[in-house]
C-alpha positions as CSV (number, residue, x, y, z in Angstrom):
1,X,118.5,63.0,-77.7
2,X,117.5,66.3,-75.2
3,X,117.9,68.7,-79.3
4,X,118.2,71.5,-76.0
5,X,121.5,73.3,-77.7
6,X,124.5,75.1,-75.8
7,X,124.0,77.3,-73.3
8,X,123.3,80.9,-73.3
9,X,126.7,83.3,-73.1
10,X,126.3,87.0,-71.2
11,X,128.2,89.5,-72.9
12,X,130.7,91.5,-70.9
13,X,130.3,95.0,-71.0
14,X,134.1,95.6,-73.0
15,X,132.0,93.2,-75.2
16,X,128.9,95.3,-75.6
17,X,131.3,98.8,-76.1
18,X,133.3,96.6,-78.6
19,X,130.5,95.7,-81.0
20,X,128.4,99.3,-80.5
21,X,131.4,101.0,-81.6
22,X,132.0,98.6,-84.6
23,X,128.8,99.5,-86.0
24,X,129.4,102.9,-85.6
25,X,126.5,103.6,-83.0
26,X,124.0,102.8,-85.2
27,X,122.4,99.3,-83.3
28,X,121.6,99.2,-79.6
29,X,122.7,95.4,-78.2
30,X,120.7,92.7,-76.6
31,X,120.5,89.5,-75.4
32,X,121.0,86.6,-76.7
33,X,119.4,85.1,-79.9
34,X,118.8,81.0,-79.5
35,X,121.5,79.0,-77.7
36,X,124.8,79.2,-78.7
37,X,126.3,76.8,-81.1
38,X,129.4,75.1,-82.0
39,X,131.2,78.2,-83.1
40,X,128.8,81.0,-83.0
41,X,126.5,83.2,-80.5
42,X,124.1,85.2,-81.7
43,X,122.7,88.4,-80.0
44,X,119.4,90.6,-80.8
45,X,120.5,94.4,-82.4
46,X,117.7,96.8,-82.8
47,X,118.2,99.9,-84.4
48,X,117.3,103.4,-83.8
49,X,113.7,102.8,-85.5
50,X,113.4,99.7,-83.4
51,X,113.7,97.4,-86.4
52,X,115.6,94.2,-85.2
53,X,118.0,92.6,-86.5
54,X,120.9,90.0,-85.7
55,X,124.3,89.7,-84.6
56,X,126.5,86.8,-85.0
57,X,130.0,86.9,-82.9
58,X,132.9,83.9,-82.8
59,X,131.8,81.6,-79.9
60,X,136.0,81.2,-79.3
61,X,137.7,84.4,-80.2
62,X,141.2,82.0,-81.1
63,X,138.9,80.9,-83.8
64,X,138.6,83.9,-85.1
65,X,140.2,83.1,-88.6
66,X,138.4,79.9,-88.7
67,X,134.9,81.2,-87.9
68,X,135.0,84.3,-90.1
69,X,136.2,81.7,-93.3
70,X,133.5,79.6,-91.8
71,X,131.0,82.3,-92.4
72,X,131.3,83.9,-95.6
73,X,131.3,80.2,-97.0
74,X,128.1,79.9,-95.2
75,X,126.7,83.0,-96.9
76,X,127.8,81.5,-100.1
77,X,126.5,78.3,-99.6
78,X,123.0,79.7,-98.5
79,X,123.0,82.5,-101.4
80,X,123.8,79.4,-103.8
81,X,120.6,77.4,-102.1
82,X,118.2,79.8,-102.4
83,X,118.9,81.3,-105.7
84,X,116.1,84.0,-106.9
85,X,113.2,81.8,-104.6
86,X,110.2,84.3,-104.2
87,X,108.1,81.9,-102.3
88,X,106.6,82.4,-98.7
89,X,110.2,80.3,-97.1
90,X,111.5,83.3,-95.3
91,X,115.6,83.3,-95.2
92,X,117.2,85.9,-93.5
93,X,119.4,88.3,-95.7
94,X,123.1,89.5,-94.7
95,X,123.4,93.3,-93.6
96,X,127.2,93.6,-93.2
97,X,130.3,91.8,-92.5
98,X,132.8,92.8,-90.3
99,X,136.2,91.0,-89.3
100,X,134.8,89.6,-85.7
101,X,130.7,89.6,-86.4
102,X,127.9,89.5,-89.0
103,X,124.6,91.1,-89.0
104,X,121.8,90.0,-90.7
105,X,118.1,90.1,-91.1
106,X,116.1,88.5,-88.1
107,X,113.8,85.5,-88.2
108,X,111.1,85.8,-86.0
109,X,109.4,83.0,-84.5
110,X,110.2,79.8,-82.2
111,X,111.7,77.0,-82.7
112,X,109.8,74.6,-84.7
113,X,109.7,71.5,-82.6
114,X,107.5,68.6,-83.3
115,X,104.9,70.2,-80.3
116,X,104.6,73.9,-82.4
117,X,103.7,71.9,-85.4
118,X,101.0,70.5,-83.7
119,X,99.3,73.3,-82.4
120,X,98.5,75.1,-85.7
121,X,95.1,74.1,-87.5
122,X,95.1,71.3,-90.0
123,X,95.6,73.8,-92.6
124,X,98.2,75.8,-91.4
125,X,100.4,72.5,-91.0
126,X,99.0,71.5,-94.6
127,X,100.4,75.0,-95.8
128,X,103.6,74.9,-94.4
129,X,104.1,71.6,-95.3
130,X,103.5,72.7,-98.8
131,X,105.6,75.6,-98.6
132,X,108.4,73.7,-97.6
133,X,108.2,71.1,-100.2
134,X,108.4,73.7,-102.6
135,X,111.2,75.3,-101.3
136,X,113.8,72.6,-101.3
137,X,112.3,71.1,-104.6
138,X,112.9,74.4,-106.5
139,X,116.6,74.7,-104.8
140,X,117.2,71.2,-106.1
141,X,116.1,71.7,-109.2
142,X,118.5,74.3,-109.6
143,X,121.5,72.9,-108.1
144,X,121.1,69.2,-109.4
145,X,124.7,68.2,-110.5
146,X,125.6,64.6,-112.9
147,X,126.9,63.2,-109.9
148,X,125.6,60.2,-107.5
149,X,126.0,59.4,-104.0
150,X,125.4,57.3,-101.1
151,X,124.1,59.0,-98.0
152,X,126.1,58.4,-95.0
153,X,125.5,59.1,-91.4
154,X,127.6,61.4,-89.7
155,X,130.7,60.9,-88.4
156,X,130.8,57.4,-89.4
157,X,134.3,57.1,-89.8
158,X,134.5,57.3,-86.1
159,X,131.6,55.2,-84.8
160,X,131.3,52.3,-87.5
161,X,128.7,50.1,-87.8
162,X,130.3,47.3,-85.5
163,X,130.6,49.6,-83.4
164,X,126.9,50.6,-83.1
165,X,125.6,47.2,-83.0
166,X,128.5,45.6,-80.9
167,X,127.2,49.1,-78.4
168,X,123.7,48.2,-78.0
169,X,123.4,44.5,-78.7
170,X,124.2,43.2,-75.0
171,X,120.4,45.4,-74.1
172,X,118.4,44.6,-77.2
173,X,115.7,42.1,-77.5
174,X,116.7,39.5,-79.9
175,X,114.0,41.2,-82.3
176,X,115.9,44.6,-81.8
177,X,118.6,42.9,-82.6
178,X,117.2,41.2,-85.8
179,X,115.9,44.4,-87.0
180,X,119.1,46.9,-86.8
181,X,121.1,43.8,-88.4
182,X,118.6,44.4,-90.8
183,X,118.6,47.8,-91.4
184,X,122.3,47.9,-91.5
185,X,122.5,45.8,-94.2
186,X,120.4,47.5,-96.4
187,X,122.5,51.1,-96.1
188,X,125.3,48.8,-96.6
189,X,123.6,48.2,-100.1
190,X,122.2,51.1,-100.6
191,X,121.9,52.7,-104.2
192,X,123.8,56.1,-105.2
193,X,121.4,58.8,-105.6
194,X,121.5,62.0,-107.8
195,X,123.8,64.6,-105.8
196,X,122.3,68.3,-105.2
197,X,123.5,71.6,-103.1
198,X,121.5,70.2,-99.7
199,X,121.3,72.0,-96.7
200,X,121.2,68.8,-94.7
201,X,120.5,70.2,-91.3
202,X,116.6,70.5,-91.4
203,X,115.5,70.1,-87.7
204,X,113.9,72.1,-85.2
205,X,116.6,75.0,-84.5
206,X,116.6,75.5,-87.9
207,X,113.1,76.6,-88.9
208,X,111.4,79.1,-86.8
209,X,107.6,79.2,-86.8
210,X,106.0,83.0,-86.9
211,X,102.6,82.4,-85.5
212,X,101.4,86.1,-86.7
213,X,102.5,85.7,-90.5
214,X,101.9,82.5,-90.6
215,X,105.1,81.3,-92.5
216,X,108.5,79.3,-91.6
217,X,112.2,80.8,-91.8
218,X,114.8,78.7,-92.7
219,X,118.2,79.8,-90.7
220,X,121.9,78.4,-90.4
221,X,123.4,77.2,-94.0
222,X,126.7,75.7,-92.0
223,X,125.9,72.2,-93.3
224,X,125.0,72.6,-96.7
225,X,127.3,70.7,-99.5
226,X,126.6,68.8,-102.6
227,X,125.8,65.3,-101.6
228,X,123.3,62.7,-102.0
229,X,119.5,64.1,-102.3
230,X,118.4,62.2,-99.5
231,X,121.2,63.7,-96.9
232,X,118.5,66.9,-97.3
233,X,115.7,64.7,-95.9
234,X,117.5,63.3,-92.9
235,X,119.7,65.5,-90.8
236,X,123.2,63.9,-89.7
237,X,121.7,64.5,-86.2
238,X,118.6,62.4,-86.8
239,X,117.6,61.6,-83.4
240,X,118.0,65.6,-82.2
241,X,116.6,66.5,-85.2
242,X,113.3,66.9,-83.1
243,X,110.6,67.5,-85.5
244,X,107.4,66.4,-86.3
245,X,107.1,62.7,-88.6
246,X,103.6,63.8,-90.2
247,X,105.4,67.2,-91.0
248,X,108.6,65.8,-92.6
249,X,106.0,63.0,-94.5
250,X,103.7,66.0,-95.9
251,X,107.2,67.9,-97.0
252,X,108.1,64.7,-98.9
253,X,104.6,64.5,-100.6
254,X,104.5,68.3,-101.7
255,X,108.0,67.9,-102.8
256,X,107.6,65.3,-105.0
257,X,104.3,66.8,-106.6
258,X,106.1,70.2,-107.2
259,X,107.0,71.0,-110.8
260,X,110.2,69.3,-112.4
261,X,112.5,70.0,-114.8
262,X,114.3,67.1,-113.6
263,X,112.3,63.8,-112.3
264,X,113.9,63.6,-108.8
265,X,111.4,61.7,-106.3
266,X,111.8,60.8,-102.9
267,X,111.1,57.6,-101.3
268,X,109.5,57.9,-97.9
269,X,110.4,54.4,-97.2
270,X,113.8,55.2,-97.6
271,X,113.7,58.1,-95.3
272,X,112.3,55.8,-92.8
273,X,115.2,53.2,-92.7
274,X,117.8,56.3,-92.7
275,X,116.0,58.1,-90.2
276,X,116.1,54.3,-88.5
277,X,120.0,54.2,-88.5
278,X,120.5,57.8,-88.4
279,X,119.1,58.0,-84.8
280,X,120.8,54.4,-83.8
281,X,124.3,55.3,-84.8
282,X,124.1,59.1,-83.5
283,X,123.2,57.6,-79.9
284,X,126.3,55.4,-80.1
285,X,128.4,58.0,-81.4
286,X,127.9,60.4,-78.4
287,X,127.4,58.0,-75.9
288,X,130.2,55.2,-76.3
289,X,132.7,55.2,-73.7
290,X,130.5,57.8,-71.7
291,X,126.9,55.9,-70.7
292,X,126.1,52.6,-70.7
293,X,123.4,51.2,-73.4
294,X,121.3,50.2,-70.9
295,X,121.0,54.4,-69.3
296,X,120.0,55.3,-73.0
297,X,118.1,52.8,-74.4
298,X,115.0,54.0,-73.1
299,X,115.3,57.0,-75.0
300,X,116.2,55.4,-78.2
301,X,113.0,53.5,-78.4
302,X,111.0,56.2,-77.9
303,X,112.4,57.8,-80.5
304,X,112.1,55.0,-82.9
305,X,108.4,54.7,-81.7
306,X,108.3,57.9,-83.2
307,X,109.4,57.2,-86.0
308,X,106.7,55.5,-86.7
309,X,104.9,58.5,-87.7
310,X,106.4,58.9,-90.9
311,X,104.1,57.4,-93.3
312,X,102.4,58.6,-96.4
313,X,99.5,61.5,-95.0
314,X,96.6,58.8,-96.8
315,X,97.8,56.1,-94.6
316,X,97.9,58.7,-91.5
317,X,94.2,59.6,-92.0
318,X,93.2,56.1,-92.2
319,X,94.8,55.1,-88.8
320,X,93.1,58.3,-87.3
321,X,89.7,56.9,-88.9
322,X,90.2,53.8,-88.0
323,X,91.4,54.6,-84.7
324,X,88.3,56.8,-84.0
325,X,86.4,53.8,-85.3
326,X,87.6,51.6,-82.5
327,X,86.9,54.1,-79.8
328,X,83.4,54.6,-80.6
329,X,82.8,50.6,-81.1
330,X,84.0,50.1,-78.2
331,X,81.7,53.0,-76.3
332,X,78.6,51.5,-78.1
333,X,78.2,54.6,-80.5
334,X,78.5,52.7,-84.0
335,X,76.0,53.0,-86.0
336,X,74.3,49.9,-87.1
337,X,73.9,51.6,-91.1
């Protein structure tokens, strides 16, 4: 999947006069923040300082109702996830909430695709990784309910399983084939897990690298609801989730190696397999009745070759070694010792 967003949305100027006024002349507005999403724009406010800050507007003024119910639950829901955290996760505060818009603090930074990760040193993405982990463990901690769950990929109600296989089988090699029949079965017997407050939509527009403090933001709490732990480790857009493997594998290790209350540990095998069936069935649920398999199967398995990156950061380093190995053996340079 392209993970590119909606597009941008120009202000008119009754717009701009409209929102200055609202906030009583006290913010000077810009352009816009990110891409625009299902039900809300967001556009830069700096102030008479020059600090900067955020403004977030109904994308559908009819919706007005909807999106400003939509939004305080969202505050909720993120004020509930993050609790009292004091670690280096930046999450943007709320300034003020009017009836058509909401200011709040703003994240600074780009969009944390799977090629910003790897740009930064080997300890940068060590740190971050760590930071991360962190986080989300000591939210879960916090949040962990006596309920269990199944994860389930979105929208399945309306795309079923049949229908994903029956999409893509007349393309597939009969090895494909074998291996989502596979993998389908075993979500179909998948164990409940322990149910937490997850913000399940951990992918690239979500987290914004700052390359001059060094530290992640975590923006957008739309998505989060109590449901299976492992809905917070695969988004319900897997395959636009766009973000590194060896990121997401290093989150997972710090995670589980954070300090428990409660002994909740994440499998990175099953993360895998969901992330395998995740990405299958959001391709067939966006593309049935509107492509043919065969225009985006070349996609698909390139992002399943991907997918491929998330393993344990031992076994990373050891394909890296051995894959070094190899190129020098076969340039002569091994040493004999």
């Amino acid at each position: 999947m392209s993970g590119k967003g909606g597009k941008k949305i120009a202000l008119t100027k009754d717009q701009v006069q409209h929102y200055e006024d609202e906030l009583n002349g006290q913010y000077i507005l810009g352009e816009q923040v990110g891409r625009s999403g299902a039900m809300t724009c967001a556009y830069l406010l700096t102030d008479k300082t020059g600090k900067q800050f955020v403004l977030k507007i109904p994308k559908k003024i009819d919706e007005l109702d909807v999106w400003h119910s939509a939004q305080k639950k969202s505050i909720d829901l993120r004020n509930a996830y993050v609790g009292d955290y004091q670690g280096r996760i930046n999450v943007p505060k709320t300034i003020k909430i009017g009836l058509d818009y909401v200011v709040e603090e703003l994240a600074e930074g780009e969009e944390f695709f799977a090629s910003v990760y790897q740009k930064l040193s080997p300890i940068e993405k060590k740190k971050v990784a760590q930071d991360l982990g962190e986080f989300i463990n000591y939210s879960h901690q916090r949040t962990l309910t006596d309920k269990t769950a199944k994860l389930y990929p979105n929208q399945q109600k309306r795309v079923s399983w049949q229908d994903t296989y029956n999409y893509f089988a007349p393309v597939l090699t009969e090895d494909e084939k074998k291996e989502l029949r596979k993998e389908i079965q075993i979500h179909e017997e998948q164990k409940e897990s322990p149910v937490v407050l997850a913000f399940r939509d951990y992918r690239y527009s979500n987290m914004l690298w700052d390359s001059k403090s060094k530290c992640l933001s975590v923006i957008d709490f739309d998505c989060t609801k109590n449901s299976s732990v492992y809905e917070e480790f695969t988004p319900a857009a897997a395959a636009s989730a766009v973000i590194s493997y060896q990121f997401w594998a290093d989150v997972i290790n710090a995670y589980n190696h954070s300090p428990k209350k409660y002994p909740i540990s994440i499998d990175l095998e099953t993360v895998r397999h969901n992330f395998f069936v995740g990405i299958y069935h959001e391709y067939a649920r966006c593309n049935i009745g509107k492509k043919s398999p065969q225009e985006v199967l070349p996609e698909l398995r390139s992002d399943l070759k991907e997918l491929s990156k998330l393993v344990p950061t031992d076994l990373a380093e050891k394909k890296v070694a051995k894959g070094n190995l190899f190129s020098m053996i076969k340039k002569g340079k091994q040493n004999d010792s």
